[in-house]
C-alpha positions in Angstrom: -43.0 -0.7 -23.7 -43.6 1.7 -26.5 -46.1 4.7 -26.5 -46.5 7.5 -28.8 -48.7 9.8 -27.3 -48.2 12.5 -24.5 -50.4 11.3 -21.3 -51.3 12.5 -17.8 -53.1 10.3 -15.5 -53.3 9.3 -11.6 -51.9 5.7 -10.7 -51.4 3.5 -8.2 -49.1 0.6 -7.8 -49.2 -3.0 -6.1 -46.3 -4.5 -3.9 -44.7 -6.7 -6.5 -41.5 -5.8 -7.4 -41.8 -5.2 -11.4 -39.1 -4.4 -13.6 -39.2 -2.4 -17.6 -38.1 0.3 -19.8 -39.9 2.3 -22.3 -39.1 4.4 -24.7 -40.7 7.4 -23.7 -39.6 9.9 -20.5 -41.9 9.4 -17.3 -42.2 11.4 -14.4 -43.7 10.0 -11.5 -45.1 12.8 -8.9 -46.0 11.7 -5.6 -49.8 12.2 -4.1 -49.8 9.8 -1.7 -47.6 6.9 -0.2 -44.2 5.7 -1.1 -42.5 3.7 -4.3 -39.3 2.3 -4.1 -37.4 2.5 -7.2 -34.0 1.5 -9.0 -33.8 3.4 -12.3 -30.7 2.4 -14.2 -27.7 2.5 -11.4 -29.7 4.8 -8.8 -31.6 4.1 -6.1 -34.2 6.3 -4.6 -37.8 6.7 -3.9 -40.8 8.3 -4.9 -42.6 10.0 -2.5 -44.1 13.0 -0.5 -41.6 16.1 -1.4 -39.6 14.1 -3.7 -40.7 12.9 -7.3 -39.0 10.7 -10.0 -37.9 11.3 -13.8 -37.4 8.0 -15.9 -36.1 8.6 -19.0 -36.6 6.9 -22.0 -34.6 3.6 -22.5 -33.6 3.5 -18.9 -34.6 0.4 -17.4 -36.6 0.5 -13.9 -38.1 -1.6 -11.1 -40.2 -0.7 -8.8 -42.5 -1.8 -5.7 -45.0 -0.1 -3.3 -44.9 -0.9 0.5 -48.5 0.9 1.0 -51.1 2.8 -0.2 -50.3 5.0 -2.7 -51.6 7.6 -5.7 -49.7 9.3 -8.2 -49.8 11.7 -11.2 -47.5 10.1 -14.1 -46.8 11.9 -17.0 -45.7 9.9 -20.2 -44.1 12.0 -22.5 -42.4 11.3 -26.1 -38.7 11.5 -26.0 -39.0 14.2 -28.8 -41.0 16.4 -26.7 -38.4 17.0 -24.1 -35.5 15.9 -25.3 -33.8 18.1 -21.8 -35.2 15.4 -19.3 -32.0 13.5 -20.3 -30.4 15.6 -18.3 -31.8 15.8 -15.1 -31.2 13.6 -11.8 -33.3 10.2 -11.7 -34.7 11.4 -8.9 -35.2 15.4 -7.4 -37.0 17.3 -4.4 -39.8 19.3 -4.3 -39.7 22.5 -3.2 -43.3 24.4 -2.0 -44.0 25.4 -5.3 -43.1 22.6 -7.5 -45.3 20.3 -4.5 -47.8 22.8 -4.7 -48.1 22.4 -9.3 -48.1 18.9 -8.8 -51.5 19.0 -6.4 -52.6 21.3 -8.8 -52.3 19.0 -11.9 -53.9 16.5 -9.1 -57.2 18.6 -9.0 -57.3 18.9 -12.9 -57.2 15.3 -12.9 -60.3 15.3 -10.4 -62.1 17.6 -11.7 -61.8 16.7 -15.4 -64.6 16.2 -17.5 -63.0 15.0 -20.9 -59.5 15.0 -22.1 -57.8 18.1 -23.5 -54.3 16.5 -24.8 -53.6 20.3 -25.6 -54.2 21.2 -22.2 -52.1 18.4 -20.5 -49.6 19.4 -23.2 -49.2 23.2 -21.7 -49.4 22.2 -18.5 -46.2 19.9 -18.7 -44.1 22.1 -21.0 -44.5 24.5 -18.0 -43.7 21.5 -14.9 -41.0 20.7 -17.6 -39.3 24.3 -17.6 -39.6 24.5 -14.0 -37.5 21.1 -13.5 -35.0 22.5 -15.9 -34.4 26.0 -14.4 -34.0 24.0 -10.9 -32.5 21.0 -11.6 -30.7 21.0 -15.2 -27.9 22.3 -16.8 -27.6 25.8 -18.6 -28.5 24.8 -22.4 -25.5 25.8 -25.3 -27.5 28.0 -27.7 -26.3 29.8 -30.5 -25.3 33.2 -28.9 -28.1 35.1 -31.7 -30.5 33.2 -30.4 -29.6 33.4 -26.7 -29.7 37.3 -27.5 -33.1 36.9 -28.8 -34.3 34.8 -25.8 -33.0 37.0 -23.3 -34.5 40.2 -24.9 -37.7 38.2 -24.5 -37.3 37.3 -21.5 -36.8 40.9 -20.3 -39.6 42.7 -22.1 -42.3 39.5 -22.3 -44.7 42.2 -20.6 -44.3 44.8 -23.5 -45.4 44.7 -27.4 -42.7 43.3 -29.1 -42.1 43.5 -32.3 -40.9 40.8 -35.4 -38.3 44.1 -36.3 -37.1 44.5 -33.0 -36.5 40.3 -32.3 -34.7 40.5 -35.4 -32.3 43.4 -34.9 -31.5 41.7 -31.4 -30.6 38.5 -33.0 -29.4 40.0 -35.7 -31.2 37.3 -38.0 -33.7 37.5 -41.1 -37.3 36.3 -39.9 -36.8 33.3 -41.4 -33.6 32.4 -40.1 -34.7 33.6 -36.5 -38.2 31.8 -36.4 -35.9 28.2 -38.1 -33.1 28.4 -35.6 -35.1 29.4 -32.8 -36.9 26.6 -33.5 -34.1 23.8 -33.7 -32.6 25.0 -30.6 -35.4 25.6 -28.1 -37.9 23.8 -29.9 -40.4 26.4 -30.6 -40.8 29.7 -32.3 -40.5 33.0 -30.7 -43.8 33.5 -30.9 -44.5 30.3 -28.8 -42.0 31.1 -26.3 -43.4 34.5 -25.7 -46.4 32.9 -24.6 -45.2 30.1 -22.9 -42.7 32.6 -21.0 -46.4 35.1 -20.2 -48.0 31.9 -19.7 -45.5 31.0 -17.1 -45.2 34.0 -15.2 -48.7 34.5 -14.9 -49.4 30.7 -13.0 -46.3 31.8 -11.1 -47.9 35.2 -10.1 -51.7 33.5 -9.1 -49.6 30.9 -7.5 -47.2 32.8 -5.3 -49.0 36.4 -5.1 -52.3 38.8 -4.2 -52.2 40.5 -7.5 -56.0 40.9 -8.6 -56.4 38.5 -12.0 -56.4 41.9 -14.0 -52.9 43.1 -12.6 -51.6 39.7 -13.3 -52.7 40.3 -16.8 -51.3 43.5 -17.1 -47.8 42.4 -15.8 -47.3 39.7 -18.5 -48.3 42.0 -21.2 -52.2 42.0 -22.0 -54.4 45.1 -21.6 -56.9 43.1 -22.2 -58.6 40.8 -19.2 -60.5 38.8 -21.7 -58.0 38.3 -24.4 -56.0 37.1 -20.9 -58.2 34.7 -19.7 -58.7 33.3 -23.2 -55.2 32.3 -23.8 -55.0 31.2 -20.2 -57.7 28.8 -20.7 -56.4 27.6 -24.4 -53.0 26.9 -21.9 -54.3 25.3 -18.9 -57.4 24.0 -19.8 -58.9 26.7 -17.0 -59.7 30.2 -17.0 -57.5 31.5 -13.8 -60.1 32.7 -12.0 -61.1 28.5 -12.2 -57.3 28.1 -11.0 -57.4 30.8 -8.1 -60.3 28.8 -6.6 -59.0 25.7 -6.6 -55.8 27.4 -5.4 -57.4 28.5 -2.6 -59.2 25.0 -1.8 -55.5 23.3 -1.8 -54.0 26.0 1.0 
């Protein structure tokens, strides 16, 4: 089965036993119910507190015994290339179960698509999978310098001068290798790493929506709540009510 573009949708499948590969990465997260699955040599399941990762090429069966919903990602190969590397099939801890009903509600609640949206939203599931479940990445030792300095001060004013005399590197050769090796620039992975902590903090903490702002480096409430939305597809006072609807 080929498919080209990034997707995010809820499923549900019947009790015949059907078999495939594709040549895009899936990840099946459980809603409701049970799937039984063989991906490749491994057997396992798909269900409450544990969730699947197919990856591209990797052929797959799979049956339902009973009633079940799911969210299912379908992303390009290209787009997160790490997936390789994790385990066919991986728990859920609280907070990973908890971002998967979330993505549930957006799915609910939607009114039209926002690819861009469903984009940042699993670029950030993504991350979290890796930092629990995959391997440390090899990265060029500049541009591991860079990314750590950034991942230290994300909550400051950081400037193109200062990335650079970390790493060491021209702009040009810091914004191309950071790019080749994580796949974005350091711009992007500024705010993807703000982006990040700030769901984290909503998620997991008290902090009023302006301290929240202020810890991932913007003054500015608005400006916050801007780029939130452009991310999520939801301002995060929109995400602290549904958060508070799925306690």
């Amino acid at each position: 089965m080929k498919h080209a573009n990034l997707t995010l949708d809820l499923r549900s499948y019947s009790h015949e036993a059907k078999s495939h590969q594709h040549d895009y990465h899936q990840l099946v997260l459980p809603i409701a119910g049970h799937l039984a699955m063989n991906i490749g040599n491994q057997t396992g399941q798909a269900s409450l507190q544990q969730a699947a990762i197919i990856c591209a090429g990797k052929n797959h069966e799979f049956s339902a015994s009973d009633l079940n919903s799911f969210v299912v990602a379908d992303v390009p190969a290209a787009l997160a290339p790490e997936l390789e590397k994790l385990p066919a099939f991986i728990p859920l801890d609280g907070a990973l179960a908890h971002y998967v009903a979330f993505l549930h509600q957006n799915l609910l609640l939607k009114q039209s698509k926002n690819t861009n949206s469903e984009r940042q939203m699993l670029l950030l599931l993504i991350q979290l999978l890796q930092e629990r479940f995959g391997k440390p990445l090899q990265v060029d030792r500049r541009i591991e310098a860079a990314r750590s300095y950034l991942d230290h001060h994300f909550s400051e004013t950081i400037s193109t001068t200062t990335l650079t005399t970390v790493a060491n590197l021209s702009q040009r050769q810091l914004n191309e290798l950071f790019r080749r090796q994580l796949g974005m620039t350091p711009q992007q992975y500024l705010i993807e790493k703000r982006m990040q902590q700030a769901w984290q903090l909503l998620e997991t903490t008290t902090m009023s929506i302006q301290q929240v702002a202020n810890h991932v480096g913007y003054s500015s409430l608005s400006a916050f709540s801007d780029r939130f939305k452009k991310h999520f597809g939801h301002s995060p006072r929109h995400f602290r009510q549904i958060d508070k609807q799925l306690s």
